[in-house]
Every structure is written in structure tokens, then in C-alpha cells.
N, C-alpha and C positions, 0 to 999 in steps of 0.2 A: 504494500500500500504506500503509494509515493508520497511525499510530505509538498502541500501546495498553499504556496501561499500569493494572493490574488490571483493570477494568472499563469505563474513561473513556477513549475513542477522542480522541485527536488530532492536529490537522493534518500529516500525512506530510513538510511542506514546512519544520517545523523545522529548525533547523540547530541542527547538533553541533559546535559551537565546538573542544573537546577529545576528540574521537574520536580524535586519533592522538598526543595530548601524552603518553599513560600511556605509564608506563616499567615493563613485571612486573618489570624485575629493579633493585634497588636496591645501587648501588655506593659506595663511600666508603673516600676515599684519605687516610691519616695518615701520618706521615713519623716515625723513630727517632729517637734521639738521634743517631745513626750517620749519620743521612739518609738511609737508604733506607726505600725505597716499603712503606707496609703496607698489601695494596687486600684488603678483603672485600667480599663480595660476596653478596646471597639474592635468592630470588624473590619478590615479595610475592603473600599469598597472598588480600587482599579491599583494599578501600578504593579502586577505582576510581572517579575523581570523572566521575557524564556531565550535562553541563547542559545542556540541549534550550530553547532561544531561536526566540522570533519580532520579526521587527522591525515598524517602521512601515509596512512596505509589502506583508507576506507572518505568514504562517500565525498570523493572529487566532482569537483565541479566546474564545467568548461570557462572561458572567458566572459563567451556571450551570457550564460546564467549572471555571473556577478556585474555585469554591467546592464541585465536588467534588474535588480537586485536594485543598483545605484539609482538608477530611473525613477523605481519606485520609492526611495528613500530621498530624491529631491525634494518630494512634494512635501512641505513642514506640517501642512494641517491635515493629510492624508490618513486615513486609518482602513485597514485592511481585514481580510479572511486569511484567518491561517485554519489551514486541514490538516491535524498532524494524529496518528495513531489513533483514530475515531473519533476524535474531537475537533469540534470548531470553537475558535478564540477570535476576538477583534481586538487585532493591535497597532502598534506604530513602530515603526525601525526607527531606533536608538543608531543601530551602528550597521556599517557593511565592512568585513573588513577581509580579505584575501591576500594569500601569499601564492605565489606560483609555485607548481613545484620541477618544473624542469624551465628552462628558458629559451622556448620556442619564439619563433615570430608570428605565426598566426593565433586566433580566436581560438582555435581549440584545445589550448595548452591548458592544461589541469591545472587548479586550484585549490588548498585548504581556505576552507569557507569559515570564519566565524561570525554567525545573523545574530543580534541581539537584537529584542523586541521587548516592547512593553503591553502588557495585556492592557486594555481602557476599558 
């Protein structure tokens, strides 16, 4: 099952580095003058960070992906569909960030992909 986000299919073999670090509920502990405990507590309600990585030995990605990647990461007020492992998110791209890994001259030259998005 490919990983898609708006329009631009990518490798399904991503890894979700922080798929399970988000915390919805944000907690924070202050203490009185007295000393006792003051915990409140909310749920947060957007700002999940998901950043979709490939390494040196799995899910490359050509030129043309990462520069529509950038395309879509021009746009400031843009928010998009991601499809990733049976779920759908609406996010924003944080980052695009690519390294080559051979140093070819055309478009097709392979890429370590790191997408960072924010869930809204």
C-alpha cells in the first residue's frame, strides 16, 4: 500500500520514526508555595509532528518525487491528504529535505527523503 500524499505516491517502505512519540494530551506539573502538586492538564487539539524517512538502503526516491514534494511545500497556506498505512491525516510540510545518493546528472538519480509534516 503506497504512502500518498496529495497527488505524489511514495515509497510504502518509509519509516515513521514518531508515529507513536505524540502525546494528545498535554500535562504540566507546578508546585505552590505550600508544595503541593498543581497538574493541569488539555488535549491538544493539531500540531502532530509525522516525518516519513528513507534510509541508505530502502525507500528511495527519484528527483522528480522531491521536487514535486518542493512544489507542494511552496505553497505557505496549503494543507494537504496524506494516505499512509490506512489512514488519512490533513497536514502541512514543515520540511523537504533530500540527499542524493549517487551523483548522477539526470532526474532519476535516487534520493534519501526526509518529509516532515505537521498534522492540523
Amino acid at each position: 500500500m503506497a504512502i500518498i500524499l496529495d497527488t505524489v505516491e511514495l515509497p510504502d517502505d518509509l519509516a515513521w520514526p514518531d508515529r507513536y512519540s505524540w502525546q494528545a494530551v498535554d500535562v504540566s506539573v507546578e508546585y505552590s508555595l505550600t508544595g503541593a502538586a498543581i497538574i493541569q492538564s488539555a488535549e491538544k487539539q493539531a500540531g502532530r509532528p509525522i516525518t516519513l524517512q528513507s534510509t541508505e538502503r530502502r525507500a528511495w526516491v527519484s528527483r522528480l518525487i522531491v521536487a514535486a514534494l518542493k512544489v507542494l511545500q511552496a505553497d505557505p497556506v496549503a494543507t494537504y491528504t496524506l494516505e499512509a498505512r490506512g489512514e488519512t491525516y490533513t497536514v502541512v510540510i514543515q520540511s523537504v529535505e533530500a540527499e542524493p545518493l549517487f551523483d548522477l546528472s539526470d532526474d532519476s538519480d535516487s534520493c534519501a527523503l526526509t518529509l516532515k509534516l505537521i498534522e492540523v
